[in-house]
C-alpha positions, 0 to 999 in steps of 0.5 A: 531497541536500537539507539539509531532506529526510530521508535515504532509501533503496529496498530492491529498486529494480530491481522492479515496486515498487521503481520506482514509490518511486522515481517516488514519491520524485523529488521528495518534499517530506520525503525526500530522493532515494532510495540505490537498492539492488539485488542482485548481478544488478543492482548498478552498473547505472543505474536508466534501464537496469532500468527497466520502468514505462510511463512514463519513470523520473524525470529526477532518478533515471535516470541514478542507479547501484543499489547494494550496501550492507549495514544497517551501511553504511546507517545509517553513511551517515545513512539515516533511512527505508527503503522496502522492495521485498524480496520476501517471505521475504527482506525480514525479517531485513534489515527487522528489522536496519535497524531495529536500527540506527536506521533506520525501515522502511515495507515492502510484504513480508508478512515481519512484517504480523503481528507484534503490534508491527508496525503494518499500515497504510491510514491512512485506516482504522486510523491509530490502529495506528501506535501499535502500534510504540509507544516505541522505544529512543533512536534506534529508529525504527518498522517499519511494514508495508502490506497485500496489494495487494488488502486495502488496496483492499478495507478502504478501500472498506469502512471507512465501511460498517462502522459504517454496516451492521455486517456479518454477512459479507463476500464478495469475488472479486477480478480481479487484473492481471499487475502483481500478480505482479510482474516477468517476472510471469505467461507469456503463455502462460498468461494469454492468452486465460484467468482463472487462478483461483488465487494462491498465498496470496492468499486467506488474506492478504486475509481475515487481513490485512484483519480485523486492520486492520478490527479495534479496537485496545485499548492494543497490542493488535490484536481482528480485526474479527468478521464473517467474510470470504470471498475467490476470487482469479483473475489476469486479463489487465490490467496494472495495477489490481486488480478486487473484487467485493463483497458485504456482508450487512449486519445495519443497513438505511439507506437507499441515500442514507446508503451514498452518502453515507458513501462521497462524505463520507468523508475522515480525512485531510483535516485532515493535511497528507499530500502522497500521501493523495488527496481524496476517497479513495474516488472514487463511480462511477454509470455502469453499467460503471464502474469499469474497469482501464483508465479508473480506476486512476489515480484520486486527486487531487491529482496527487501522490496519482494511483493512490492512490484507490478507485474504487467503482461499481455499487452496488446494495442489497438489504437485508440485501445490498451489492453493489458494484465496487471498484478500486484500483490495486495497485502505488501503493494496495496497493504503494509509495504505501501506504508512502510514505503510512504514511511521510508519517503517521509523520512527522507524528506524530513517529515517525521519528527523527533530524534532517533532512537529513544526510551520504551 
């Protein structure tokens, strides 16, 4: 334990998520390494044991034990900030109970995307909703949620384009990899040589949670963004990266330049000192067949924040329509990168309570 970092924990540490926080966290500039959390099943195994990513868990971690603690036991402990890797319609009541006991949450669950005080969050695009969680009792720290894997891609890509082309509509088809669907994820009987053209719920959470972080928030109150948004979502046979393609039908026509250049300028967090926001976070292809799952998932710079940029490509424009690829990698952008992100801007919008550093 480091006596300046803050006091962490992951909720579901064993999963698909939960090991890319703890790859995130290893060596974290702000928050100390993590308490691992598992269930029953995985309780008292080390991380090493569990591990499923491509590349080998941290040295820091490997040999780390998952635990069972309770929110109680947490918060006796000097946890300060969870990262949550819950499933949904588990993560909720433990979320809320963690928060009211003093320990600030940044989730990957749908459970409370949302609830009206709950800001959902891609910093790049609506950092303003952070105040959402407005003033807490002493000692209460935020819940702060990020969106569907595939949302987050999408309204980072879209966010300078916005303003620029006032949309009438937006349609997107999304070619969503097996990581998606987390571990043991899809049967390969059932992908190989096949597109499923269904994920339960997917659809509606890419057009809800996409118009409200587009939205304008007014006080703490959230207006979803007008335009209507249209989403097909099928799983593909990839691992990791989620494909979109997308069209906008824009009510501005500027010329293409303009487009290219919103998208290459585009930078809100470069003044902020966020170890994760990559720059540029959106990555501007003009190869004829790029972007790719295999070539661009991992696209963000600096090394801290690979995987955490949008590559965008075969950008073509036709007045009053957009089309366009974007592709973003789902488990770091739209899973625990994003958190880690929301976490690093609450912190230095002094939102997480308590001191650093502390006893486990």
């Amino acid at each position: 334990m480091s006596e300046d970092r803050i006091p962490t924990a992951i909720l579901g540490a064993p999963g698909y998520i939960g090991q890319h926080f703890a790859r995130l966290l290893a060596d974290h500039p702000s928050f100390d390494l993590p308490i691992l959390l598992a269930g029953e099943r995985s309780g008292g195994r080390r991380l090493e044991e569990v591990w499923q990513l491509a590349d080998a868990p941290p040295a820091e971690l490997a040999h780390a034990r998952l635990e069972r603690r309770t929110a109680a036991g947490l918060a006796r402990a000097g946890v300060r900030v969870t990262f949550s890797a819950l499933p949904s319609g588990t993560a909720g009541p433990i979320e809320t109970e963690l928060v009211r006991r003093g320990v600030s949450v940044f989730s990957n669950a749908a459970d409370h995307r949302m609830d009206a005080a709950v800001p959902l969050l891609v910093p790049e695009v609506n950092a303003d909703h952070l105040r959402l969680a407005g003033r807490r009792a002493p000692g209460r720290g935020p819940l702060v949620t990020n969106p569907n894997c595939s949302a987050a891609g999408l309204v980072l890509a879209l966010s300078p384009l916005v303003p620029l082309l006032r949309p009438r509509a937006i349609h997107v088809s999304t070619y969503q990899s097996l990581s998606g669907a987390g571990y043991p994820g899809v049967p390969s009987l059932a992908i190989t040589d096949n597109v499923v053209p269904f994920i339960a719920s997917e659809e509606e959470k890419i057009e809800r949670e996409s118009a409200r972080i587009l939205g304008t928030r007014s006080g703490r109150r959230i207006a979803p963004a007008r335009f209507p948004l249209v989403a097909h979502c099928a799983r593909v046979a990839t691992r990791e990266g989620h494909l979109e393609a997308v069209t906008v039908e824009a009510e501005q026509s500027p010329p293409l330049r303009e487009i290219e250049d919103a998208l290459r300028g585009f930078d809100p967090l470069a003044w902020r000192n966020l170890p994760t926001a990559p720059h540029p976070p959106i990555e501007l292809r003009h190869e004829s067949d790029r972007p790719q799952p295999l070539r661009d998932r991992w696209a963000g710079r600096p090394a801290r924040a690979r995987g955490m940029a949008v590559t965008v490509g075969r950008l073509r424009w036709a007045p009053p329509y957009l089309r366009m690829f974007v592709l973003s990698h789902n488990a770091v952008r739209g899973g625990a990168g994003g958190s880690v992100l929301n976490a690093e801007l609450a912190l230095d919008e002094g939102m997480i309570p308590g001191e650093r550093g502390g006893r486990r």
